[in-house]
Biopython code that builds the backbone (N, CA, C, O; Angstrom):
import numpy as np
from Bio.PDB.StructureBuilder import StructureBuilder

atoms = [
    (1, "UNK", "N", (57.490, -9.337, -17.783)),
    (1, "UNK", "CA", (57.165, -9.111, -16.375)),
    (1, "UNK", "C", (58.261, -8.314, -15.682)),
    (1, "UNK", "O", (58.241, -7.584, -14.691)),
    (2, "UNK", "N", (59.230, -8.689, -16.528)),
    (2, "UNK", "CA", (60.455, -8.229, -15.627)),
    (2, "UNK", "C", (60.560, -6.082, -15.661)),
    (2, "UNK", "O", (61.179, -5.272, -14.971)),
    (3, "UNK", "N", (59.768, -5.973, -16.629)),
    (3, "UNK", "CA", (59.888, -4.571, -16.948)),
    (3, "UNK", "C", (58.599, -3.893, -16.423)),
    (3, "UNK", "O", (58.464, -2.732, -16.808)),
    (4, "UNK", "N", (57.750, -4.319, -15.725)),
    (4, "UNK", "CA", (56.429, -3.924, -14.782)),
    (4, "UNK", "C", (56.790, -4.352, -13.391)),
    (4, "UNK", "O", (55.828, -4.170, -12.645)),
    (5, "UNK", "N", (57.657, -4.770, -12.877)),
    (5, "UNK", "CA", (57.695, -5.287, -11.630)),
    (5, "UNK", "C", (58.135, -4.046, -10.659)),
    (5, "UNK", "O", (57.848, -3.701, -9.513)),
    (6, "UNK", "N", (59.044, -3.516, -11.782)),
    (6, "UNK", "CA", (59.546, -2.475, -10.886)),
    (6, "UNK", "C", (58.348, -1.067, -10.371)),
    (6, "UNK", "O", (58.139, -0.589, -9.256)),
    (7, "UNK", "N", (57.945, -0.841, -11.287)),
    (7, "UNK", "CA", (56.681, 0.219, -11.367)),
    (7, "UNK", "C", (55.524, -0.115, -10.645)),
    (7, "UNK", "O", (54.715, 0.735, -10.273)),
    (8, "UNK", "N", (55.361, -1.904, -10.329)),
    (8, "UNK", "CA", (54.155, -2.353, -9.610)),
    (8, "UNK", "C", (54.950, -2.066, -8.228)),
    (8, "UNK", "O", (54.180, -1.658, -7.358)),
    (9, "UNK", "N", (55.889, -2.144, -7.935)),
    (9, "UNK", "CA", (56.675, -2.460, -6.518)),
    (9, "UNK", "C", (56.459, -1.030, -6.296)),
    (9, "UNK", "O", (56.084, -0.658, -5.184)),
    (10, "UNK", "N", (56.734, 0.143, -7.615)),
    (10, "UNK", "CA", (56.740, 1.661, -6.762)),
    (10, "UNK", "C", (55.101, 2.362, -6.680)),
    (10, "UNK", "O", (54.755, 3.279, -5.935)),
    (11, "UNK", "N", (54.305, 1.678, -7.609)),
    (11, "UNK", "CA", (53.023, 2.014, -7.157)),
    (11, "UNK", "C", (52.639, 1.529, -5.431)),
    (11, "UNK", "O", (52.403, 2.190, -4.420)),
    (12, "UNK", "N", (52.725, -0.043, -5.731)),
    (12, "UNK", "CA", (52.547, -0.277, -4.137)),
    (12, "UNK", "C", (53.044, 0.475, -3.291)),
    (12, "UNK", "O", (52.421, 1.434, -2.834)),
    (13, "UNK", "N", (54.257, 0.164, -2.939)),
    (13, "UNK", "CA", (55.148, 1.270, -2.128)),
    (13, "UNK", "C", (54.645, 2.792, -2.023)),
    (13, "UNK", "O", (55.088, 3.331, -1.009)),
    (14, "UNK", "N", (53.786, 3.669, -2.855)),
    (14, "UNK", "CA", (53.493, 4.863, -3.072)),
    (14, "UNK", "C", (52.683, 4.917, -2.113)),
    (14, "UNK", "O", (52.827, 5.633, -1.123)),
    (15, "UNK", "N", (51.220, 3.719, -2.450)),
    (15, "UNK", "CA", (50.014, 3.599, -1.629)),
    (15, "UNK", "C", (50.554, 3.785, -0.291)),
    (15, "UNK", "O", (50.304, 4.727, 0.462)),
    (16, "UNK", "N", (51.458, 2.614, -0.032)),
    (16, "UNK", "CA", (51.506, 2.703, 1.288)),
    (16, "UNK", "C", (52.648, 3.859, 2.156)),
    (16, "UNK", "O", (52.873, 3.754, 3.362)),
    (17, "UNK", "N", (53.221, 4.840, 1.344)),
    (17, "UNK", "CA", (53.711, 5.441, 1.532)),
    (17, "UNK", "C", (52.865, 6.473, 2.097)),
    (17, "UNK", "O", (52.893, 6.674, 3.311)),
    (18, "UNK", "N", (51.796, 7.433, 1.003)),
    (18, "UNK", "CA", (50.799, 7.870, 1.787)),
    (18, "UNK", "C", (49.806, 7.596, 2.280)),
    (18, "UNK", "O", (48.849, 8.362, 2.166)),
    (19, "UNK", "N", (49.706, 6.396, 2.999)),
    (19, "UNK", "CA", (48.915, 6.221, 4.078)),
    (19, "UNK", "C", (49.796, 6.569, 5.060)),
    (19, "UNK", "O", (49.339, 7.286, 5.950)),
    (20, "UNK", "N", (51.039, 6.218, 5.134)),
    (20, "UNK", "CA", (51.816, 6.754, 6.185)),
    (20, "UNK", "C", (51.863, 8.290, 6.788)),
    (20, "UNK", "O", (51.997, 8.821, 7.891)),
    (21, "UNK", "N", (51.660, 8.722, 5.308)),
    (21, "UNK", "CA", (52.373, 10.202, 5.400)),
    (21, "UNK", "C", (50.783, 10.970, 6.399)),
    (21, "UNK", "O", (50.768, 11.676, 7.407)),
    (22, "UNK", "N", (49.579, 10.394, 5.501)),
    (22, "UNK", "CA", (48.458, 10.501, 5.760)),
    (22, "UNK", "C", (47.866, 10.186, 7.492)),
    (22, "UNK", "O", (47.190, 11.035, 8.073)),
    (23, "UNK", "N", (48.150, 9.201, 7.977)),
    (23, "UNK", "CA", (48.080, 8.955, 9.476)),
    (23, "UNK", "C", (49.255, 9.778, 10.049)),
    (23, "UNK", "O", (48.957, 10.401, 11.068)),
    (24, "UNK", "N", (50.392, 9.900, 9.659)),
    (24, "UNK", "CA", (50.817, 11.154, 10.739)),
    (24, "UNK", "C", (50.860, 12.548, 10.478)),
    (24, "UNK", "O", (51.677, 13.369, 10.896)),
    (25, "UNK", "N", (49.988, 12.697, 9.816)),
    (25, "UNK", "CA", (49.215, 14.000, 9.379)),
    (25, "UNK", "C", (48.874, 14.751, 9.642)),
    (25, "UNK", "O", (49.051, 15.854, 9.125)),
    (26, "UNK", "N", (47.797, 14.311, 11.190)),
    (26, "UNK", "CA", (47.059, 14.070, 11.861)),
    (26, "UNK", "C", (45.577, 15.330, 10.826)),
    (26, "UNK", "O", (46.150, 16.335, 10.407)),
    (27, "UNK", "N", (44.723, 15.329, 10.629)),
    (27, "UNK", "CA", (43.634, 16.675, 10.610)),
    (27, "UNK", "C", (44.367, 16.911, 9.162)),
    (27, "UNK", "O", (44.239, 18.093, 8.846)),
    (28, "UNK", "N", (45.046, 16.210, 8.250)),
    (28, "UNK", "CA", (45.763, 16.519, 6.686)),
    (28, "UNK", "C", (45.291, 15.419, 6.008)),
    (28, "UNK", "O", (45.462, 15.614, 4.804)),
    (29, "UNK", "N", (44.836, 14.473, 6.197)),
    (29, "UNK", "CA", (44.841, 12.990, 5.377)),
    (29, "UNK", "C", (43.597, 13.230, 4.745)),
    (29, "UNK", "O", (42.579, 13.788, 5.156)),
    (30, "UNK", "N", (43.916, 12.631, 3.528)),
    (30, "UNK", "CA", (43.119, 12.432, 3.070)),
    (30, "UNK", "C", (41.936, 11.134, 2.393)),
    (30, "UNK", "O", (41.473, 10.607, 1.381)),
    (31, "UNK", "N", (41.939, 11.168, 3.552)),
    (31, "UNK", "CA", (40.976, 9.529, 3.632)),
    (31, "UNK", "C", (42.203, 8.774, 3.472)),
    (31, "UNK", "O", (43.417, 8.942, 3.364)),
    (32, "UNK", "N", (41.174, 7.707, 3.512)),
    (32, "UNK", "CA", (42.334, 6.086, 3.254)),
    (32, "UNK", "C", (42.112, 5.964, 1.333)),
    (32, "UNK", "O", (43.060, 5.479, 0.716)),
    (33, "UNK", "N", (41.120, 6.325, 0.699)),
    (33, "UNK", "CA", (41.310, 6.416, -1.100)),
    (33, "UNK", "C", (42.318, 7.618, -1.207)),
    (33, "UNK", "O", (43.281, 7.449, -1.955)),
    (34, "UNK", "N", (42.215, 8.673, -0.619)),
    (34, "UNK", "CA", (42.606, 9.787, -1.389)),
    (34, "UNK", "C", (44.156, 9.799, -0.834)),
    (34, "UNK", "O", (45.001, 10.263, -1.600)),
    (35, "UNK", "N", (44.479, 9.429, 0.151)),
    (35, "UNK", "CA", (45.996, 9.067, 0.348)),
    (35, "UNK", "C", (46.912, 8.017, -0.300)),
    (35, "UNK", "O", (48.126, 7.871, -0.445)),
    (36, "UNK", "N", (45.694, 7.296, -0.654)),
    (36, "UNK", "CA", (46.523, 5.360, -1.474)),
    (36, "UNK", "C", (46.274, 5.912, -2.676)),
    (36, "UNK", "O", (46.998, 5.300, -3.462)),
    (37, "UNK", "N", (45.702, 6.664, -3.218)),
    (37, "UNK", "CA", (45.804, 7.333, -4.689)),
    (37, "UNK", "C", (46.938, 8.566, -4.703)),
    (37, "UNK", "O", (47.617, 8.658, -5.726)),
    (38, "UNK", "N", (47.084, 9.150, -4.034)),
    (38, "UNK", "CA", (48.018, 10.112, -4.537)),
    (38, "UNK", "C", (49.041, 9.289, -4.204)),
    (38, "UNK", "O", (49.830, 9.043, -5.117)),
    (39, "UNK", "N", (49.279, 8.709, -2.962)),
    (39, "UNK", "CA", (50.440, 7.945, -2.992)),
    (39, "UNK", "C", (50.946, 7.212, -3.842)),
    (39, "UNK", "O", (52.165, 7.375, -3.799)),
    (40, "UNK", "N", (50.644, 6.437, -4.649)),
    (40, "UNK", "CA", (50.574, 5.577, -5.449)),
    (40, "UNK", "C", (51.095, 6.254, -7.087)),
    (40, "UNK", "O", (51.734, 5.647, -7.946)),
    (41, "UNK", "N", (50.581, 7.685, -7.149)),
    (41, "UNK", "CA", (50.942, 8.210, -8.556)),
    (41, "UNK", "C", (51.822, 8.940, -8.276)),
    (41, "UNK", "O", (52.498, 9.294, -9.242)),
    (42, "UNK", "N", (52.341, 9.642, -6.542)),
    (42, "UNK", "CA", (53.838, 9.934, -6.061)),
    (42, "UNK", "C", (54.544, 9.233, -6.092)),
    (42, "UNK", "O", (55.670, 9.730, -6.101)),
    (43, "UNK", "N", (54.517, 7.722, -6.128)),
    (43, "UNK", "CA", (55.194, 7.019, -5.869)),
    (43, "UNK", "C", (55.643, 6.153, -7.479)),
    (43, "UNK", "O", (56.552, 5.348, -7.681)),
    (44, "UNK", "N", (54.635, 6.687, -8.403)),
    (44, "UNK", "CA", (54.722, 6.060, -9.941)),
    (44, "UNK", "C", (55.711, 7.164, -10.265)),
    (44, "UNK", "O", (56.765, 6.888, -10.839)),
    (45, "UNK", "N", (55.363, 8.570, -9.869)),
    (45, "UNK", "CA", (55.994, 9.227, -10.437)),
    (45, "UNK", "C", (57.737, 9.660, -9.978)),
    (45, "UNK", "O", (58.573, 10.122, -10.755)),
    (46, "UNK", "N", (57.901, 9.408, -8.788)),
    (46, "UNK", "CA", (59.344, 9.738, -8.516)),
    (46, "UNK", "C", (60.219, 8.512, -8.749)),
    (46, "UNK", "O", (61.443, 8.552, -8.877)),
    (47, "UNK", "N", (59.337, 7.242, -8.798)),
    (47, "UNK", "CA", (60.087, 5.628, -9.130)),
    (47, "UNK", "C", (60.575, 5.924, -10.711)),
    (47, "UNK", "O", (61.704, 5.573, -11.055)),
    (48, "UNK", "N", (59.717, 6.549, -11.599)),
    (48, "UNK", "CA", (60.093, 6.768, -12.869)),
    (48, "UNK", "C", (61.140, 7.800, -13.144)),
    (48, "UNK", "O", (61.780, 7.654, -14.185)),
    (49, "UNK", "N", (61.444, 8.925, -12.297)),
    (49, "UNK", "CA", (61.751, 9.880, -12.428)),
    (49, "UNK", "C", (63.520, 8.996, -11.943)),
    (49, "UNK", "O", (64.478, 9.181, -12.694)),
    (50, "UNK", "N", (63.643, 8.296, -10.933)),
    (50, "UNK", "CA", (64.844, 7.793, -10.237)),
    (50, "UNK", "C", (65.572, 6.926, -11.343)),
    (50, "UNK", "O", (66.788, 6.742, -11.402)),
    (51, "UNK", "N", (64.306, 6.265, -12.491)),
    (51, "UNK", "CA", (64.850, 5.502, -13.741)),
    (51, "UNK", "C", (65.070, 6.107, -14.851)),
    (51, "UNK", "O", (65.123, 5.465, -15.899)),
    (52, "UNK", "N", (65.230, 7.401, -14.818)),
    (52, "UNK", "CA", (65.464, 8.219, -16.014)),
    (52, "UNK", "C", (67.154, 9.008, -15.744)),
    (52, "UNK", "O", (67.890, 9.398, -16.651)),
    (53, "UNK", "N", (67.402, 9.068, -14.485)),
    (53, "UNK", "CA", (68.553, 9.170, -13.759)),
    (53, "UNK", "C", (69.325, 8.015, -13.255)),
    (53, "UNK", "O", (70.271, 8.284, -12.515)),
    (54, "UNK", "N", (69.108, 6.896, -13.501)),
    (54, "UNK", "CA", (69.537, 5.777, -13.177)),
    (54, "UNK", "C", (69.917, 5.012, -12.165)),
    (54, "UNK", "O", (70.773, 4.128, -12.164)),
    (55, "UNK", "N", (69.053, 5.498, -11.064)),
    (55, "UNK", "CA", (69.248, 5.242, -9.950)),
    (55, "UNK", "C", (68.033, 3.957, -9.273)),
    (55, "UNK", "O", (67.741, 3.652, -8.116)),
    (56, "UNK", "N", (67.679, 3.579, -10.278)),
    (56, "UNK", "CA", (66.473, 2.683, -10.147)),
    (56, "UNK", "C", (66.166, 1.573, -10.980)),
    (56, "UNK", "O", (67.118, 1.265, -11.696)),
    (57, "UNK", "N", (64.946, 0.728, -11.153)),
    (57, "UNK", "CA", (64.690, 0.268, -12.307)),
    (57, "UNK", "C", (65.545, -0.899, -12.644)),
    (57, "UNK", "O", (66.342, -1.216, -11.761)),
    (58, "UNK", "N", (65.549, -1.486, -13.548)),
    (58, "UNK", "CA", (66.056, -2.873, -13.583)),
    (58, "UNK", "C", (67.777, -2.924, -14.331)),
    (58, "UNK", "O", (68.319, -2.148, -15.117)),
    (59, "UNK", "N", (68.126, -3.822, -13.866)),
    (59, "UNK", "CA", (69.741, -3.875, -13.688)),
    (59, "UNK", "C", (70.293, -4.086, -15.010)),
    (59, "UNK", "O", (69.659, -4.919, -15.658)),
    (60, "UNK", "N", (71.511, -3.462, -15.728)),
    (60, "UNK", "CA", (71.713, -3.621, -16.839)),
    (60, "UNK", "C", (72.042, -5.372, -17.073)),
    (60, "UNK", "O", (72.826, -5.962, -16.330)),
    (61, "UNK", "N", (71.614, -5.778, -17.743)),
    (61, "UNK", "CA", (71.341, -6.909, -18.304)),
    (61, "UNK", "C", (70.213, -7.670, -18.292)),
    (61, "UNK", "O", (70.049, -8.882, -18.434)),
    (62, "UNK", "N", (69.352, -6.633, -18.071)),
    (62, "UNK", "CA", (67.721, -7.247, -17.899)),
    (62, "UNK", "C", (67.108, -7.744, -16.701)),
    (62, "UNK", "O", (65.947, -8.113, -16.525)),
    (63, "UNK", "N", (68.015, -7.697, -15.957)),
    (63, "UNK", "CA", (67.538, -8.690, -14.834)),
    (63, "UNK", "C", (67.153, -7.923, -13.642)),
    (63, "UNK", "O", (67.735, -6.844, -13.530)),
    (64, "UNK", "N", (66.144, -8.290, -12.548)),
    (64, "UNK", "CA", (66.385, -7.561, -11.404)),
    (64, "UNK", "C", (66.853, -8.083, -10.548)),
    (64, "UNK", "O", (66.667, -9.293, -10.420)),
    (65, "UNK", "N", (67.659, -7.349, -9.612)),
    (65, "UNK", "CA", (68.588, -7.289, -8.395)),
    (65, "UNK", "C", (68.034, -6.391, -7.427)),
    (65, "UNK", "O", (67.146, -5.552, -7.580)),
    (66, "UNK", "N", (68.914, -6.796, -6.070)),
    (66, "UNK", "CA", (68.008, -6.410, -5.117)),
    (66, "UNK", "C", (68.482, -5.038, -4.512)),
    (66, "UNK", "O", (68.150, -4.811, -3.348)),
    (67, "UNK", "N", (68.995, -4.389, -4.980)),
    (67, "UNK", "CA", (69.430, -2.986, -5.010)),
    (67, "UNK", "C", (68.234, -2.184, -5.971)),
    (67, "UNK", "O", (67.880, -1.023, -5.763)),
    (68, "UNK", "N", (67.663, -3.126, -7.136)),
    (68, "UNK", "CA", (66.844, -2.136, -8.072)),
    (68, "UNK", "C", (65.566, -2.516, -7.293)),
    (68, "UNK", "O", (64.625, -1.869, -7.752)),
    (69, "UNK", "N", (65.099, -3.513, -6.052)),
    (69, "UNK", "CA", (63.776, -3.726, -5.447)),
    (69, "UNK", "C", (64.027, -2.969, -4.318)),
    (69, "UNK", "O", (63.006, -2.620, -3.726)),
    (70, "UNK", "N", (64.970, -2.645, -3.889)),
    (70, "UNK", "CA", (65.144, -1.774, -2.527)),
    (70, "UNK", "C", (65.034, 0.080, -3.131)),
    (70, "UNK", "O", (64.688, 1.101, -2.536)),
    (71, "UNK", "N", (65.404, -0.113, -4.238)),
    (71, "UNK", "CA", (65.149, 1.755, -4.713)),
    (71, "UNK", "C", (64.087, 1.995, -5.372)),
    (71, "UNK", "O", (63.712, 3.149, -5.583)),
    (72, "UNK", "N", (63.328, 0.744, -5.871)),
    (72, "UNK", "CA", (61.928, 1.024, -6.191)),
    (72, "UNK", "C", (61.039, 0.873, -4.994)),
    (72, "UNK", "O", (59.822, 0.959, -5.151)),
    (73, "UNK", "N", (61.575, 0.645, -3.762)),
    (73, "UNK", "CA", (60.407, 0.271, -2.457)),
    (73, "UNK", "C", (60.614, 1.593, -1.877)),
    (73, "UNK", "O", (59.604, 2.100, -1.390)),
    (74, "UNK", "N", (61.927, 2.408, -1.807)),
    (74, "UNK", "CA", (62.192, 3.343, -1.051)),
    (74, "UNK", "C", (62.044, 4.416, -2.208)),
    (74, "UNK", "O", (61.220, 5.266, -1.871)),
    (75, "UNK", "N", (62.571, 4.643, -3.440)),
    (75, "UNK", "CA", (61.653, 5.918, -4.184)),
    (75, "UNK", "C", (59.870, 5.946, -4.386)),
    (75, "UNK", "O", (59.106, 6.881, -4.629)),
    (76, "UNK", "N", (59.628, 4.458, -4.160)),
    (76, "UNK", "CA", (58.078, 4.877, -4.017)),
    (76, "UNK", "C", (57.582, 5.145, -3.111)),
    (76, "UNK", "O", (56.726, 6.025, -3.199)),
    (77, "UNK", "N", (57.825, 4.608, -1.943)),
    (77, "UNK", "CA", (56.967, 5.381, -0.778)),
    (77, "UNK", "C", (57.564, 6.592, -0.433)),
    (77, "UNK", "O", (56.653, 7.308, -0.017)),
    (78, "UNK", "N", (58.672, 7.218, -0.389)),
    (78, "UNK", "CA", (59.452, 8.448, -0.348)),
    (78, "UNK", "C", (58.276, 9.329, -1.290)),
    (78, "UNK", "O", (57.562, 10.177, -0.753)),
    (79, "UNK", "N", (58.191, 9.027, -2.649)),
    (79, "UNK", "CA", (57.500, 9.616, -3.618)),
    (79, "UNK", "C", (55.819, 9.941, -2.466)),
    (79, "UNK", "O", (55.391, 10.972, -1.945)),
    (80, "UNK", "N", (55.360, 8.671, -2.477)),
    (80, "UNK", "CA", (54.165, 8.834, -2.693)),
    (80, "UNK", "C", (53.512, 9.280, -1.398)),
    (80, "UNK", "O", (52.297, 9.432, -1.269)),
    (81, "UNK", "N", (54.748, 9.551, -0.102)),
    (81, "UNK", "CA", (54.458, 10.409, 1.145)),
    (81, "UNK", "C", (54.257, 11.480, 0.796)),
    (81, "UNK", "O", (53.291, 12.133, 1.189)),
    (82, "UNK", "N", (55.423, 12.045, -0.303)),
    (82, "UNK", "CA", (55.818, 13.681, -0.562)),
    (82, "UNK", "C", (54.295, 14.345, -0.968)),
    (82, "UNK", "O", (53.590, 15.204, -0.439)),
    (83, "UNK", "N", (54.156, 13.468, -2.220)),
    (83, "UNK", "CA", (52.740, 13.912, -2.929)),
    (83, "UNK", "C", (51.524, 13.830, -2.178)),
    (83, "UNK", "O", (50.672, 14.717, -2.237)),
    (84, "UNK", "N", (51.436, 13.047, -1.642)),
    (84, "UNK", "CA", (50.130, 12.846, -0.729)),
    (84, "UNK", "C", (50.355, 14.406, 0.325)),
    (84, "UNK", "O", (49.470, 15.261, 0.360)),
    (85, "UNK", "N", (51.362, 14.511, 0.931)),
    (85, "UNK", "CA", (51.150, 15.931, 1.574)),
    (85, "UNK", "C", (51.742, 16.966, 0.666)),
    (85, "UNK", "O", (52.343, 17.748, 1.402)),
    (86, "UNK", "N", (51.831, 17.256, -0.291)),
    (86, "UNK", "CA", (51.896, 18.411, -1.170)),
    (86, "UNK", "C", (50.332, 18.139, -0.997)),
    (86, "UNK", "O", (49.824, 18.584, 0.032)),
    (87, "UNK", "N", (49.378, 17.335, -2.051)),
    (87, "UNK", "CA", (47.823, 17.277, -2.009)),
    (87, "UNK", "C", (47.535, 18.131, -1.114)),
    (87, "UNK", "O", (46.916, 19.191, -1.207)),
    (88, "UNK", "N", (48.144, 17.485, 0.008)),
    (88, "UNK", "CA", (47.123, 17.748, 1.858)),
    (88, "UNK", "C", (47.008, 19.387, 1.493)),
    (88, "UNK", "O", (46.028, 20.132, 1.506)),
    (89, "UNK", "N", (48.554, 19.660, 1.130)),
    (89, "UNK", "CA", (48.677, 21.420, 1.932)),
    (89, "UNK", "C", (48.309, 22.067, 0.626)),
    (89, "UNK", "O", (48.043, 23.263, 0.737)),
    (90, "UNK", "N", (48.217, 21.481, -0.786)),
    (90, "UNK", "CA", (47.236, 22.387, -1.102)),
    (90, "UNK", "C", (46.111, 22.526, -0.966)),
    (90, "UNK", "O", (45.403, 23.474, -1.302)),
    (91, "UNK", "N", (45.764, 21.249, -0.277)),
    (91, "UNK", "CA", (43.677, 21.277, -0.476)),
    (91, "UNK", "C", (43.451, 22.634, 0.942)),
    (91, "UNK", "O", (42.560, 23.477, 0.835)),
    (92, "UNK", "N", (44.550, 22.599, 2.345)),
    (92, "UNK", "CA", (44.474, 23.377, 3.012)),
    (92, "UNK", "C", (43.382, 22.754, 4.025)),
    (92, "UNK", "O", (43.027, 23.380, 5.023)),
    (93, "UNK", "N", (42.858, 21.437, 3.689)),
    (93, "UNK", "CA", (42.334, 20.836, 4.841)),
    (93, "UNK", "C", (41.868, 19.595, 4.651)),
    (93, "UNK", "O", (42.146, 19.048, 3.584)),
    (94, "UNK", "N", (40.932, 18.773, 5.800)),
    (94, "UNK", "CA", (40.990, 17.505, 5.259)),
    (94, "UNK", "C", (39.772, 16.928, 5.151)),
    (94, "UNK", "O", (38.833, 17.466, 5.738)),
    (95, "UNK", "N", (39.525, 15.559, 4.277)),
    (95, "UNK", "CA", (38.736, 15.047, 3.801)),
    (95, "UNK", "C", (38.464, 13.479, 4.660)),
    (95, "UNK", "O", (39.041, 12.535, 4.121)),
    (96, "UNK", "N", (37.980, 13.277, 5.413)),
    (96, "UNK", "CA", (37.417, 11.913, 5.990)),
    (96, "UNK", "C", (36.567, 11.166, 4.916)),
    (96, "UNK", "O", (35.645, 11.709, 4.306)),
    (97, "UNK", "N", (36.914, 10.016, 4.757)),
    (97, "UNK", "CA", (36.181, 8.507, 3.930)),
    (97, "UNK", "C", (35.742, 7.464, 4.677)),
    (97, "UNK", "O", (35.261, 6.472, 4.130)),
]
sb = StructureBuilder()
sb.init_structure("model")
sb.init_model(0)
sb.init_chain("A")
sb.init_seg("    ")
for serial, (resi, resn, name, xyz) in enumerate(atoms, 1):
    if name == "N":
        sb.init_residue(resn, " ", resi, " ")
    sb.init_atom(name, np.array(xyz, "f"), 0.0, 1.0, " ", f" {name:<3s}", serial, name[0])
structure = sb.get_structure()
């Protein structure tokens, strides 16, 4: 469990990252699915990217600490704002759900 917690914390965090990014958007969002989905795989993907650089992810000795739940809450929604409006500005407009 201890080695999914972190990746569930940066998926969550992603979702709700772009919904954020998505409501202040305003006329860019993409729905409430299409923002909690990209968010969510922005937010899988820069949480993974922060644990390959070591700035994330679980604490050497297996364990988690609350420095590795605070950089998986803040690289995932960071992540999964970014991606959700990269999406926005390539789709070039928006999608209501």
């Amino acid at each position: 469990m201890e080695t999914w917690l972190p990746l569930i914390i940066q998926l969550v965090s992603g979702a709700i990252g772009g919904n954020i990014a998505g409501s202040a958007m305003k006329g860019k969002s993409l729905g409430g699915a299409g923002n909690s989905i990209a968010g969510a795989v922005g937010g899988g993907l820069l949480g993974q990217l922060l644990n390959l650089v070591g700035l994330g992810g679980i604490a050497p000795g297996g364990s988690i600490d609350l420095m590795s739940i605070i950089t998986a809450v803040a690289g995932g929604g960071v992540g999964g704002g970014a991606l959700m409006a990269i999406i926005s500005a390539l789709r070039g407009g928006s999608a209501k759900s």
